[in-house]
DSSP file (Angstrom, degrees, kcal/mol; ACC not computed):
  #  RESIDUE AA STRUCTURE BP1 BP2  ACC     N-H-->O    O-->H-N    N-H-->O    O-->H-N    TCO  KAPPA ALPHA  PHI   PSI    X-CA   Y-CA   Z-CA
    1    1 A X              0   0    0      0, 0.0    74,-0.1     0, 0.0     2,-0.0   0.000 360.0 360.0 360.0 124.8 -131.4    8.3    6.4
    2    2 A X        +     0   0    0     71,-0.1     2,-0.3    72,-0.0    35,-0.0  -0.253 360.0 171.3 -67.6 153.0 -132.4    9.4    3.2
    3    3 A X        -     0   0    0     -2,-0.0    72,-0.4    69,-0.0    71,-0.4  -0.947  37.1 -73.6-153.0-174.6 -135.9   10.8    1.8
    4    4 A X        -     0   0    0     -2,-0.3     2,-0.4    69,-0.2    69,-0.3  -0.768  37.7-153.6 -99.1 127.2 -137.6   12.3   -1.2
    5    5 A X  E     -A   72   0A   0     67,-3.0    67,-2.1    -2,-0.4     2,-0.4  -0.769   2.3-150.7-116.8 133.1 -137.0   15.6   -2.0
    6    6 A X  E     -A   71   0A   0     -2,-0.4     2,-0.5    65,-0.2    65,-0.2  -0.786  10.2-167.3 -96.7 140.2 -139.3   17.8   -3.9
    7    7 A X  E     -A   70   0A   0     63,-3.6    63,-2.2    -2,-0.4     2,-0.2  -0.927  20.3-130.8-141.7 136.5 -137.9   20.7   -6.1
    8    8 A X        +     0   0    0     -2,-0.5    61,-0.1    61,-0.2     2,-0.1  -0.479  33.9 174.5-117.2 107.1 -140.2   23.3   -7.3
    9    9 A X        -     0   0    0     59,-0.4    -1,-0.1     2,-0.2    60,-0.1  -0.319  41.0-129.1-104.8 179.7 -139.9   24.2  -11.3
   10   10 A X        +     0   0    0     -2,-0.1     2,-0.2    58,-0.1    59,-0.1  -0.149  68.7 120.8 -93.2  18.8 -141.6   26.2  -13.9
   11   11 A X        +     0   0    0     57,-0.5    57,-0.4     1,-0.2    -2,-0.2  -0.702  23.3 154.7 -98.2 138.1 -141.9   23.3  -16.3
   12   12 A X        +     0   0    0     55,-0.2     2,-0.7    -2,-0.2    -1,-0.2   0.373  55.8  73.4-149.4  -9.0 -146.0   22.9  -17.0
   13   13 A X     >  -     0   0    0      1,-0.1     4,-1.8    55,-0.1     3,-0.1  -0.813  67.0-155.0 -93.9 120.1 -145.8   21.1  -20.5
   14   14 A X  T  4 S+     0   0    0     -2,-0.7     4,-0.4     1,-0.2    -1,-0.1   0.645  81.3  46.7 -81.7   1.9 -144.8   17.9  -20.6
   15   15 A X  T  4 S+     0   0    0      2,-0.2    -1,-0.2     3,-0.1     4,-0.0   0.666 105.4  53.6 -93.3 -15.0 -143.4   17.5  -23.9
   16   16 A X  T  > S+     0   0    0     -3,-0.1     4,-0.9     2,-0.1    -2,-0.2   0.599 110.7  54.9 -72.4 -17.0 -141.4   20.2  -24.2
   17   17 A X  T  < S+     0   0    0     -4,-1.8    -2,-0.2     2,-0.2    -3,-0.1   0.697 106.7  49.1 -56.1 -40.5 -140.0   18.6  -20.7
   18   18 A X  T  > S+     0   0    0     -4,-0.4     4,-1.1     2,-0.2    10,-0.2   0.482 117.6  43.2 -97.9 -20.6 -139.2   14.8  -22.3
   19   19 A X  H  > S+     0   0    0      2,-0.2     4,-3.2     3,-0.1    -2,-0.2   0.783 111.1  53.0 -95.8 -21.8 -137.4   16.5  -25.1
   20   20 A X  H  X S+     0   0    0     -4,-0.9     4,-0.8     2,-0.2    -2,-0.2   0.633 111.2  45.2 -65.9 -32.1 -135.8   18.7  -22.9
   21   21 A X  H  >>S+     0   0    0      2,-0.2     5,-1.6     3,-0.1     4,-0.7   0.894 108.0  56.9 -87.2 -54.2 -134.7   15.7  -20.9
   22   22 A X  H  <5S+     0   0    0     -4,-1.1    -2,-0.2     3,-0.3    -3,-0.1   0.824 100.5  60.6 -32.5 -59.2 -133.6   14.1  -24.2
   23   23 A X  H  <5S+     0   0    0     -4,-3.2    -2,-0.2     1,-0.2    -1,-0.2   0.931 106.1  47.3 -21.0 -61.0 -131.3   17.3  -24.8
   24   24 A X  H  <5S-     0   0    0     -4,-0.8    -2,-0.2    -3,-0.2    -1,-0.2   0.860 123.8-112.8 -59.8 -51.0 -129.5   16.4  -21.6
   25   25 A X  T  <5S+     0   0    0     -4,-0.7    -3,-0.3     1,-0.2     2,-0.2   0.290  72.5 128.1  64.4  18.3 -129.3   12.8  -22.7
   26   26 A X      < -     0   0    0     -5,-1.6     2,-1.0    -8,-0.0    -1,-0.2  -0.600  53.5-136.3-103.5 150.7 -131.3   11.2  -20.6
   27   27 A X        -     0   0    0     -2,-0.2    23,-0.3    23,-0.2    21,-0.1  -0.539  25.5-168.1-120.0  86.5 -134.1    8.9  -21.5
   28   28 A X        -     0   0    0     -2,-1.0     2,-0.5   -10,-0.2    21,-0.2  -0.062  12.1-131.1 -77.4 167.9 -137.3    9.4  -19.7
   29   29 A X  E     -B   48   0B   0     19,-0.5    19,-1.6     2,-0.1     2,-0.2  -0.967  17.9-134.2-123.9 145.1 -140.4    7.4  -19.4
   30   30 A X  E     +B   47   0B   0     -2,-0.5    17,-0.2    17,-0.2     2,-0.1  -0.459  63.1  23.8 -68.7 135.0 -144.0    8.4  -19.7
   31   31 A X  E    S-     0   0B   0     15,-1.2    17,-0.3    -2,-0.2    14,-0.1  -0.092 107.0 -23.4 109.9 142.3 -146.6    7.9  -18.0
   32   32 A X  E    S+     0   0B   0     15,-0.1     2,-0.4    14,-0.1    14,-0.2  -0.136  73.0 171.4 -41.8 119.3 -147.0    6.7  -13.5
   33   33 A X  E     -B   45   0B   0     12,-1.4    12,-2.2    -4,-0.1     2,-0.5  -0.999  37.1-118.2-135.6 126.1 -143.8    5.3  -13.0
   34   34 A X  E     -B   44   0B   0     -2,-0.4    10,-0.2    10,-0.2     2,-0.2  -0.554  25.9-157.0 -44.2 103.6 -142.0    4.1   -9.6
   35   35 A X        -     0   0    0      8,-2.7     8,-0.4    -2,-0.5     2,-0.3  -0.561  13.2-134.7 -85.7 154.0 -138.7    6.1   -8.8
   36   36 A X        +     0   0    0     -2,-0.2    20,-0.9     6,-0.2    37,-0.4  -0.721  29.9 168.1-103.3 155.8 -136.3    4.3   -6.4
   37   37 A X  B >>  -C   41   0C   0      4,-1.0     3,-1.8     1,-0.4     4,-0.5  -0.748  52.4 -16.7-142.7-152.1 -134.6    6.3   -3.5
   38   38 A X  G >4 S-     0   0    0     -2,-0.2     3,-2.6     1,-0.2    -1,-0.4  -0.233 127.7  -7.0 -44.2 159.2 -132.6    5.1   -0.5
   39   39 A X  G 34 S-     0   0    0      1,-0.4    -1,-0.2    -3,-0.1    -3,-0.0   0.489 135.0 -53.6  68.9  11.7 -132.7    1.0    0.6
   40   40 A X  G <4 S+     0   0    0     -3,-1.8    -1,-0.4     1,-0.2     2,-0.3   0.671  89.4 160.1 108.9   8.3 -135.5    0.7   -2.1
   41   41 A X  B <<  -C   37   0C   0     -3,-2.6    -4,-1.0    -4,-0.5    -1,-0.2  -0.485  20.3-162.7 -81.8 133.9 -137.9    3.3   -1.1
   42   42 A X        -     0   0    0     -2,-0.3     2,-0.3    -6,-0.2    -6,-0.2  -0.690  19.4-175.4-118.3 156.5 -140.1    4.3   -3.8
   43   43 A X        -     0   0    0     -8,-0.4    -8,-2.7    -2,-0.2     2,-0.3  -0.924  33.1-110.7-156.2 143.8 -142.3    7.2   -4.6
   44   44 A X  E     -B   34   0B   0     -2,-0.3     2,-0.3   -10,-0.2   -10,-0.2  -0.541  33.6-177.7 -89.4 138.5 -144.8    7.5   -7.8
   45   45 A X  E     -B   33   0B   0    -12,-2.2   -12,-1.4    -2,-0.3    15,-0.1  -0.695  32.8-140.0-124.2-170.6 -144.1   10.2  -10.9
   46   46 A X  E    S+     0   0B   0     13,-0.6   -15,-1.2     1,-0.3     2,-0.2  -0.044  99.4  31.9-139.0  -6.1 -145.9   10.9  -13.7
   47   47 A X  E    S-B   30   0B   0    -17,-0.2    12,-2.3   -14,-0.2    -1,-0.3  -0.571  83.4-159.7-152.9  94.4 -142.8   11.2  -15.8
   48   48 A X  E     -B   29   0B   0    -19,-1.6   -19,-0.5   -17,-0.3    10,-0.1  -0.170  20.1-164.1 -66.5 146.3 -139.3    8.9  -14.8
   49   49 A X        -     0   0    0    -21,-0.2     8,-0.2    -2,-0.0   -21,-0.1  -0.346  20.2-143.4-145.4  96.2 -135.8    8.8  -15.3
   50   50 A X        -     0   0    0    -23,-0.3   -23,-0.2     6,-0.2     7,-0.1  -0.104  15.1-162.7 -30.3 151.0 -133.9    5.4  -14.5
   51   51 A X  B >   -D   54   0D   0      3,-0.6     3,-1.1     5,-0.1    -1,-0.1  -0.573  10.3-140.5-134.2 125.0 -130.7    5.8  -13.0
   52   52 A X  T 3  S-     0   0    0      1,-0.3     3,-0.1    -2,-0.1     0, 0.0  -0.066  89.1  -2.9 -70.3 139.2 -128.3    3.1  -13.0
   53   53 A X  T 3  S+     0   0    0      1,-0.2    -1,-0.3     0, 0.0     2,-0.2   0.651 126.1  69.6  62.0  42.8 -126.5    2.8  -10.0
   54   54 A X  B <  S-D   51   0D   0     -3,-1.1    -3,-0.6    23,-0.0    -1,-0.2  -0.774  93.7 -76.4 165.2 151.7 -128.3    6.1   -8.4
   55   55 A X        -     0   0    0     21,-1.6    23,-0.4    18,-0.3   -18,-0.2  -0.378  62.3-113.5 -70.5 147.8 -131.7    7.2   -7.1
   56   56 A X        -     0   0    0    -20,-0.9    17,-0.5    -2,-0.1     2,-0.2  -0.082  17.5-117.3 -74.0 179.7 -133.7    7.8   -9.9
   57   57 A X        +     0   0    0     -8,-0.2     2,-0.3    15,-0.1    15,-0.2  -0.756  36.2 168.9-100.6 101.0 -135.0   10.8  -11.1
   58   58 A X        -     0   0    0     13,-3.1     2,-0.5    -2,-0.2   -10,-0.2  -0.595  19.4-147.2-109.8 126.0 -138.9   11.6  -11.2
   59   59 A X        -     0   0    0    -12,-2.3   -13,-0.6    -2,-0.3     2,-0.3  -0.832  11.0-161.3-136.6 152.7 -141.3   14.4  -11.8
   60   60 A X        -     0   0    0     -2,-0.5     9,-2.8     9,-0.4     2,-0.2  -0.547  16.3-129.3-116.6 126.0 -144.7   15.1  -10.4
   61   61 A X        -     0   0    0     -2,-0.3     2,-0.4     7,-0.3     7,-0.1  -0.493  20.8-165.7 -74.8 125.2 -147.8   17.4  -11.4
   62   62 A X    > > -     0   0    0      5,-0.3     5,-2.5    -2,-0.2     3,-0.7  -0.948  13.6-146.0-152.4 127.9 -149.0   19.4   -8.6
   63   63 A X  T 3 5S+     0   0    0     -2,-0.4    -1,-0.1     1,-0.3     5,-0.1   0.507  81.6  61.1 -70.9 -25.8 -152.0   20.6   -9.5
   64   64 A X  T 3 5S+     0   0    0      1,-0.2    -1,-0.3     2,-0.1    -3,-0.0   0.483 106.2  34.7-115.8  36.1 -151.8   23.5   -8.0
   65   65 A X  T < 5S-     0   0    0     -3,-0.7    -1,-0.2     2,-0.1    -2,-0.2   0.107 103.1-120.6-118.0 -13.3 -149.3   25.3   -9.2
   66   66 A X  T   5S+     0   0    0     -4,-0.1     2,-0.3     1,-0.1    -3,-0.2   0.952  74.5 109.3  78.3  40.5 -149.8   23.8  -12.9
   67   67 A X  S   <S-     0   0    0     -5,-2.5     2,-0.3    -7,-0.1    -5,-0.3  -0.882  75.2-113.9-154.8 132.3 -146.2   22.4  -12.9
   68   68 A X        -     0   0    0    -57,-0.4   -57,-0.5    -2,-0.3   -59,-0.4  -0.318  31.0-159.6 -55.1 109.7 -144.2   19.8  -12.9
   69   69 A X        -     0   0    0     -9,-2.8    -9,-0.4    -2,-0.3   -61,-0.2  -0.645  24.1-114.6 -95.7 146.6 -141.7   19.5   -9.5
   70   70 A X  E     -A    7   0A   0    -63,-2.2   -63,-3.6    -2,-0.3     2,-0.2  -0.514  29.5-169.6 -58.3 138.5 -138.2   17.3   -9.4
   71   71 A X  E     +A    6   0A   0    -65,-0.2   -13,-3.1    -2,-0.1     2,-0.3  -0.838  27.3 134.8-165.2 124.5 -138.6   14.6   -7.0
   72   72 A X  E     -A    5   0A   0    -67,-2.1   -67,-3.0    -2,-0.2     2,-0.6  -0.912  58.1-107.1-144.0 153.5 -135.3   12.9   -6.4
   73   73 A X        -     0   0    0    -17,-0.5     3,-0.3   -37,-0.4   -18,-0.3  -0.967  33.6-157.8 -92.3 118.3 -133.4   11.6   -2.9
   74   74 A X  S >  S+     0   0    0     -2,-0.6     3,-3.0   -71,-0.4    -1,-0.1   0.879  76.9  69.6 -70.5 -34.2 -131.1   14.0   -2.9
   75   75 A X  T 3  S+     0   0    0    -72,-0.4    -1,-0.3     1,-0.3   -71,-0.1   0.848 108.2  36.1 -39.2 -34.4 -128.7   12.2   -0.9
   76   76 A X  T 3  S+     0   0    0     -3,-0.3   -21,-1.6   -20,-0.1     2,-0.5  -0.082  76.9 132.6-131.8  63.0 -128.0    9.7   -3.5
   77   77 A X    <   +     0   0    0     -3,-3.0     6,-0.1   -23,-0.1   -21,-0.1  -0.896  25.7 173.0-108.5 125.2 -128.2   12.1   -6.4
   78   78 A X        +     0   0    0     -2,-0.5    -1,-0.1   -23,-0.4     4,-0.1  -0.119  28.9 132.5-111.1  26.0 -124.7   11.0   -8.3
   79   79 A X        -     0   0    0      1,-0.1     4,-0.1     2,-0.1     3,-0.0  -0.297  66.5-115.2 -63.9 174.9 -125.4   13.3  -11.6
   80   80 A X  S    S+     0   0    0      1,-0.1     2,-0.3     2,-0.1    -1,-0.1   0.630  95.0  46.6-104.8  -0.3 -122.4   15.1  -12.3
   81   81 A X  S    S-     0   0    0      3,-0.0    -1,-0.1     2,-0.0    -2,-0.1  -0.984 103.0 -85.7-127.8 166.6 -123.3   18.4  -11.9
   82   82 A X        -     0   0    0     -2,-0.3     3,-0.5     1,-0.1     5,-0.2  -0.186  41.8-110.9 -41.6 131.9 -125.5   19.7   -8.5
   83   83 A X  S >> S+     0   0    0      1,-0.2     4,-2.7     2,-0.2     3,-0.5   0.739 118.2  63.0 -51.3 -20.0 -129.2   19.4   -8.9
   84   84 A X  H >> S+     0   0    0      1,-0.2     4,-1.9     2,-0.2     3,-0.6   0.980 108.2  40.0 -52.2 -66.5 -129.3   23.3   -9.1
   85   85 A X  H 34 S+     0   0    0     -3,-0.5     4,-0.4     1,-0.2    -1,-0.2   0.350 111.9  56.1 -72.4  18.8 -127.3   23.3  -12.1
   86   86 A X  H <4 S+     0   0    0     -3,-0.5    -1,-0.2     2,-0.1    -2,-0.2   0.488 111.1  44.3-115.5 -17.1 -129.2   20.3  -13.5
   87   87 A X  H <X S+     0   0    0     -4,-2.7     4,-1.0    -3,-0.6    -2,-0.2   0.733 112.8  53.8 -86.9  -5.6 -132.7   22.3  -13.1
   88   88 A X  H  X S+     0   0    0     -4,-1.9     4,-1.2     2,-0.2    -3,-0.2   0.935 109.5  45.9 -83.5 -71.7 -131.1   25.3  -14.5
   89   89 A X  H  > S+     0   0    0     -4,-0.4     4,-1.5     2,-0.2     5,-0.2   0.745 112.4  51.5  -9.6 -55.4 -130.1   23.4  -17.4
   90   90 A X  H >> S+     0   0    0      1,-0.2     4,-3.1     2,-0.2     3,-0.6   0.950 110.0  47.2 -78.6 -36.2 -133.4   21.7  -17.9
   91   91 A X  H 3X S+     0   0    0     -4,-1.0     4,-2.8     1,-0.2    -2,-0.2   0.905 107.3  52.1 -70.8 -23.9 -135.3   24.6  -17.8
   92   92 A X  H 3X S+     0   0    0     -4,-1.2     4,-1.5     2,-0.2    -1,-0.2   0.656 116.7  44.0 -88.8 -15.3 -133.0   26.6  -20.3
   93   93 A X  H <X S+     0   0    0     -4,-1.5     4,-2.0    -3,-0.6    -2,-0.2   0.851 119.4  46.9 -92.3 -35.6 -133.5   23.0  -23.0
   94   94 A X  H >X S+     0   0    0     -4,-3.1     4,-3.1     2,-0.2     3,-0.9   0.979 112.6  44.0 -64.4 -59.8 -137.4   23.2  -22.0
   95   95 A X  H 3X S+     0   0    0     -4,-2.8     4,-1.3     1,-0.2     3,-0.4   0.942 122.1  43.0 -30.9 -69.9 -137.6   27.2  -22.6
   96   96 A X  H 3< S+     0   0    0     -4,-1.5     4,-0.4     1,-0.3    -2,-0.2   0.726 117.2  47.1 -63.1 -17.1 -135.4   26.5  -26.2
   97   97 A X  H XX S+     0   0    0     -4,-2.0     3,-1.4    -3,-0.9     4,-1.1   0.935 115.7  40.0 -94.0 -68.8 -137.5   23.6  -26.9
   98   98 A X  H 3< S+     0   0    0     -4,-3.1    -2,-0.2    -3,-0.4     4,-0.2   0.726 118.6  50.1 -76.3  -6.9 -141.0   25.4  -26.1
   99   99 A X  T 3< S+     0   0    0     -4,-1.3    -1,-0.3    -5,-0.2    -2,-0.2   0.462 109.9  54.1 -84.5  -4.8 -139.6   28.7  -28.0
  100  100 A X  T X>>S+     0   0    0     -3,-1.4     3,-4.8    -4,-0.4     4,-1.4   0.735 111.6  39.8-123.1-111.7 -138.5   26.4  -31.0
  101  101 A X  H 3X5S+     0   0    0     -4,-1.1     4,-0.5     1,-0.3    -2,-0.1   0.604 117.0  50.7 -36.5  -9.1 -142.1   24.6  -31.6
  102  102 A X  H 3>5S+     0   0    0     -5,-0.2     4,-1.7    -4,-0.2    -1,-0.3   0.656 105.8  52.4-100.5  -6.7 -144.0   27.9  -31.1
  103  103 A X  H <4>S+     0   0    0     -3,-4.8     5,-0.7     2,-0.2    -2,-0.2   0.951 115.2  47.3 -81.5 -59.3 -141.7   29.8  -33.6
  104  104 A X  H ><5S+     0   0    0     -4,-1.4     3,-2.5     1,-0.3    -3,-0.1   0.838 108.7  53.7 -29.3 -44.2 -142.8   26.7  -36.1
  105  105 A X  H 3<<S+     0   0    0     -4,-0.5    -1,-0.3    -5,-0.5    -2,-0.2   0.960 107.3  47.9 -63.3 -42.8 -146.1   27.0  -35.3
  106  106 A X  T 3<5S-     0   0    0     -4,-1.7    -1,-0.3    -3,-0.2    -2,-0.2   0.324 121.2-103.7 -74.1   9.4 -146.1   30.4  -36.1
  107  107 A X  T < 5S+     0   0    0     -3,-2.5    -3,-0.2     1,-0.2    21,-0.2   0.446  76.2 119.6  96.4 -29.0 -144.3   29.8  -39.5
  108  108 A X      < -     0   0    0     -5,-0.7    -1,-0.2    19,-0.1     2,-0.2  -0.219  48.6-139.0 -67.5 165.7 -140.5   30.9  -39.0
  109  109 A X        -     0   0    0     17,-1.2     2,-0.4    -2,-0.1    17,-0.2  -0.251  30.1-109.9-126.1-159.0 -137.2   28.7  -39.4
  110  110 A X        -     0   0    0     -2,-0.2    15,-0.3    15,-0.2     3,-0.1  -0.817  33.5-168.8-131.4 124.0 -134.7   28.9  -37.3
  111  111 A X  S    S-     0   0    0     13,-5.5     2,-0.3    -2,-0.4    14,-0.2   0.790  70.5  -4.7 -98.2 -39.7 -131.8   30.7  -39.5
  112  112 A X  E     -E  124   0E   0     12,-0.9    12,-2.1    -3,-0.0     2,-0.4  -0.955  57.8-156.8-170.0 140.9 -128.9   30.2  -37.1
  113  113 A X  E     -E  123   0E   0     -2,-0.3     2,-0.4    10,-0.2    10,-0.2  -0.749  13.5-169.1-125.2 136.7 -128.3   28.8  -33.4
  114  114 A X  E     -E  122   0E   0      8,-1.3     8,-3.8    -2,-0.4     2,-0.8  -0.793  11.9-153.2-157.8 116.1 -125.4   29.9  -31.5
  115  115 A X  E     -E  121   0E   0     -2,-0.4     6,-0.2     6,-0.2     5,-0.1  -0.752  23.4-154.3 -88.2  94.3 -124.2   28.3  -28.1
  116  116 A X    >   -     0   0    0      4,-1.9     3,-1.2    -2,-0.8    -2,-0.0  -0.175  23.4-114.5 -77.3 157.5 -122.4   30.8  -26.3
  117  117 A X  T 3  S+     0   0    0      1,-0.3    -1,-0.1     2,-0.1    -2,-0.0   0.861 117.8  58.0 -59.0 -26.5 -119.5   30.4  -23.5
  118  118 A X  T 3  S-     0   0    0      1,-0.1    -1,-0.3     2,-0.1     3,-0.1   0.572 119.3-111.0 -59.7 -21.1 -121.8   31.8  -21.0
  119  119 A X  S <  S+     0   0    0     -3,-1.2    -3,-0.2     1,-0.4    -2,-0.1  -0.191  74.5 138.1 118.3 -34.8 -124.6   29.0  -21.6
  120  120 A X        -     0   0    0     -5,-0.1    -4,-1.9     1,-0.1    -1,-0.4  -0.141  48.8-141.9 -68.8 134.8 -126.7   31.6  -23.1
  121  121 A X  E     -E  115   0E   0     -6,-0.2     2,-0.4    -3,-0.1    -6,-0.2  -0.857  12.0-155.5 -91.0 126.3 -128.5   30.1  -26.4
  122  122 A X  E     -E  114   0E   0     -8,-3.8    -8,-1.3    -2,-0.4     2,-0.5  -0.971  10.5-175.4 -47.3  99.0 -128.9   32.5  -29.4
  123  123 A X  E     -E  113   0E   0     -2,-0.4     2,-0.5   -10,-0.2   -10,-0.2  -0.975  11.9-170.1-137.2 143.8 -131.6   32.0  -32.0
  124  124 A X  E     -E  112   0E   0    -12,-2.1   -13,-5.5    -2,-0.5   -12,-0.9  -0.966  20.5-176.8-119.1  89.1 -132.2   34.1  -35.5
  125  125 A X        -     0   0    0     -2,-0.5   -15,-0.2   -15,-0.3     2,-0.2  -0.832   4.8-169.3 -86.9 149.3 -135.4   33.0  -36.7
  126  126 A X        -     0   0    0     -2,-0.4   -17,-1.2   -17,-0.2     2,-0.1  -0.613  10.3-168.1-125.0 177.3 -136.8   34.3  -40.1
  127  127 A X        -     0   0    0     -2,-0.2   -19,-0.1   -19,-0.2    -2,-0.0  -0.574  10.4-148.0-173.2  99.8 -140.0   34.0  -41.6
  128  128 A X              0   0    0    -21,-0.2    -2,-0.0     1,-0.1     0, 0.0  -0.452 360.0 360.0 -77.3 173.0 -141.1   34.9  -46.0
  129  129 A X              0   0    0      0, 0.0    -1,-0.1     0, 0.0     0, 0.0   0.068 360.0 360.0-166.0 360.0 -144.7   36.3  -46.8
C-alpha cells in the first residue's frame, strides 16, 4: 500500500521555487491544491504539480522550519530520474534562480553562464558605476 511521503528541503521562497520548477519543465500551480497518490488518495499543498499518469507532485510549508517540503507517494513516483536527483536538481535551479534576481537587484548583469559536465553552473556577473 502506498502513502505520502514528506521530503525535507531548503527551499523557503516560493517564487524562486515555481521558476525553479519551470527550469525543470514542469508547470506548477499556485496556491492549496489537492495532490493525488495511490487509488485516489489525496493530500493538500500549497504549491502542485499535475502528473499525468503518475502521483502528483506537491509541496508544503512547515512552519517550522520556514521551508517548503516535497510531498509525493513515492511508490508511484515515475519521473525519470530518482527523487534524490530530482531535489538536487531543484535546489541547484532554485539556488541559480534566487542568486540571479538578487544579483539584479543589486544592479549587475549576468556577463556569461556556463553549464558544466559536472552539473555545476558558472556565472560572471558585472556591474558599471
Amino acid at each position: 500500500m502506498s502513502h505520502f511521503t514528506t521530503v525535507k528541503t531548503e527551499l523557503r521562497k516560493i517564487e524562486p521555487l515555481i521558476q525553479a520548477l519551470h527550469n525543470l519543465g514542469y508547470i506548477p500551480e499556485k496556491d492549496e491544491q489537492m495532490i493525488r497518490g495511490y487509488r485516489g488518495q489525496t493530500v493538500k499543498a500549497d504549491l502542485a504539480v499535475k502528473v499525468k499518469d503518475s502521483a502528483d507532485i506537491g509541496f508544503c510549508w512547515n512552519k517550522s522550519t520556514q521551508t517548503y517540503e516535497l510531498v509525493a507517494d513515492l511508490d508511484l513516483w515515475k519521473q525519470n530520474i530518482p527523487v534524490e536527483r530530482f531535489v538536487a536538481k531543484l535546489t541547484q535551479q532554485y539556488a541559480l534562480n534566487t542568486v540571479l534576481s538578487a544579483t539584479r537587484d543589486e544592479g549587475f548583469q549576468v556577463s556569461e553562464q556556463k553549464n558544466h559536465i559536472d552539473g555545476s553552473i558558472e556565472l560572471v556577473v558585472s556591474r558599471w558605476d
